[in-house]
C-alpha positions as CSV (number, residue, x, y, z in Angstrom):
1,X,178.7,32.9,269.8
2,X,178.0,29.3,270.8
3,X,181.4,26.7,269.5
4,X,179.8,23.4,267.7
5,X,181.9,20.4,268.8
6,X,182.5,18.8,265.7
7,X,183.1,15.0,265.4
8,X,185.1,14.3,262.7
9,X,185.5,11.1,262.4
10,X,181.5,10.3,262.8
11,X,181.4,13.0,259.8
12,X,184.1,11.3,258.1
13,X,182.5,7.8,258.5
14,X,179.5,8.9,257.2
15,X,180.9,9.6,253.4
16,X,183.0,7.2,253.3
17,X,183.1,4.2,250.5
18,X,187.0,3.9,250.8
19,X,189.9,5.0,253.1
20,X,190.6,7.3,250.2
21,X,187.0,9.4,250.8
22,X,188.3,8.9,254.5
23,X,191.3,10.5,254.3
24,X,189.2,13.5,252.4
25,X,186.5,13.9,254.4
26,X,188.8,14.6,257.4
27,X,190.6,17.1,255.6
28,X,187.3,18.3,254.6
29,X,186.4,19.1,258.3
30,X,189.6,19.7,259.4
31,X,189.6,22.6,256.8
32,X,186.1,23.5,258.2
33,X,187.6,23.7,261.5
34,X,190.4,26.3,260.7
35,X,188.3,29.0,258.8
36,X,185.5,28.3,261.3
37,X,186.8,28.2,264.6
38,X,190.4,29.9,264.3
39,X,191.1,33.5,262.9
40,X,192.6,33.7,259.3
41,X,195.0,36.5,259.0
42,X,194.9,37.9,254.9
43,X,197.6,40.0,253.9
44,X,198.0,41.5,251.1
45,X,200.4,39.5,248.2
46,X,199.2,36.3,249.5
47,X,197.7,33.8,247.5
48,X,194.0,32.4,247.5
49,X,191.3,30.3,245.7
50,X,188.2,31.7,245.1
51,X,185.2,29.4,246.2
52,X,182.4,31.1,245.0
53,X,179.9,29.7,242.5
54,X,180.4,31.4,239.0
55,X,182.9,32.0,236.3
56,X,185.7,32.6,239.0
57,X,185.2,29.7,240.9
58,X,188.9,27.8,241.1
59,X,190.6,30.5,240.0
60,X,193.6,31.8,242.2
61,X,194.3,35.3,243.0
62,X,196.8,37.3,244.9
63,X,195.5,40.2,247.6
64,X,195.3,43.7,246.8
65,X,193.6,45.4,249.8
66,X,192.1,43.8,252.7
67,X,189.1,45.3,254.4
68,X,189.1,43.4,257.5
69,X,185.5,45.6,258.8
70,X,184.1,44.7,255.8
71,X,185.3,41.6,255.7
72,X,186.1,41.8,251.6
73,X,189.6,41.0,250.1
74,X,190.6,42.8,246.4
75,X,191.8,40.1,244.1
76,X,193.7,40.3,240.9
77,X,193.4,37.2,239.1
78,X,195.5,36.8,236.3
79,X,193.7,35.1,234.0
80,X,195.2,33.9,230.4
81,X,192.1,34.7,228.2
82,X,192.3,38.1,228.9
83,X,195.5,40.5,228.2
84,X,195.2,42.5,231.7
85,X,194.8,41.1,235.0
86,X,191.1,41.4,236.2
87,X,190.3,43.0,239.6
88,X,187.2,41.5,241.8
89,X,186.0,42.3,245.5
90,X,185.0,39.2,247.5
91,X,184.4,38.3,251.1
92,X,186.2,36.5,253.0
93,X,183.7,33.7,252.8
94,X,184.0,33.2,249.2
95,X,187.9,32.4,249.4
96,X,190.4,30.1,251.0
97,X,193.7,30.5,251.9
98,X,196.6,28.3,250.2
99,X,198.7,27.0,253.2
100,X,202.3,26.1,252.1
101,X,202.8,22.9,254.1
């Protein structure tokens, strides 16, 4: 697999109205960076946002299982319209990792 060399301050310059869309659109591909070029460990009772498009998008949930050949993540997302936690099966794509910083 080929690495892209990504420039992030050209990417950042080009969004940019205000040092405050600056200051996001590095994160933005500084946060592309880590789940593209580094390895992101998931273990199970860790905490992560799901991405996806749909009626779970936003929602957080906390690791199950992990299927790292499959590449899919159990979630249960506890969820306050609903009495019992729901349970949903997503790649690893369609989630990001909360970092405590």
């Amino acid at each position: 697999m080929k690495k892209q060399k990504i420039n992030i301050r050209v990417v950042a310059m080009e969004y940019a109205k205000n040092d405050h869309d600056i200051a996001r659109a590095f994160l933005e591909g500084f946060k592309f960076a880590l789940m593209n070029f580094l390895s992101v460990d998931y273990h199970v009772g860790e905490t992560v946002i799901i991405l996806e498009k749909g009626s779970f998008k936003n929602f957080k949930g906390i690791i199950e299982e992990v299927d790292k050949r499959k590449k899919k993540l159990k979630l249960k997302i506890d969820c306050k319209a609903f009495e019992e936690p729901i349970y949903r099966e997503v790649k690893f794509s369609q989630v990001e990792k909360l970092f405590d910083f």
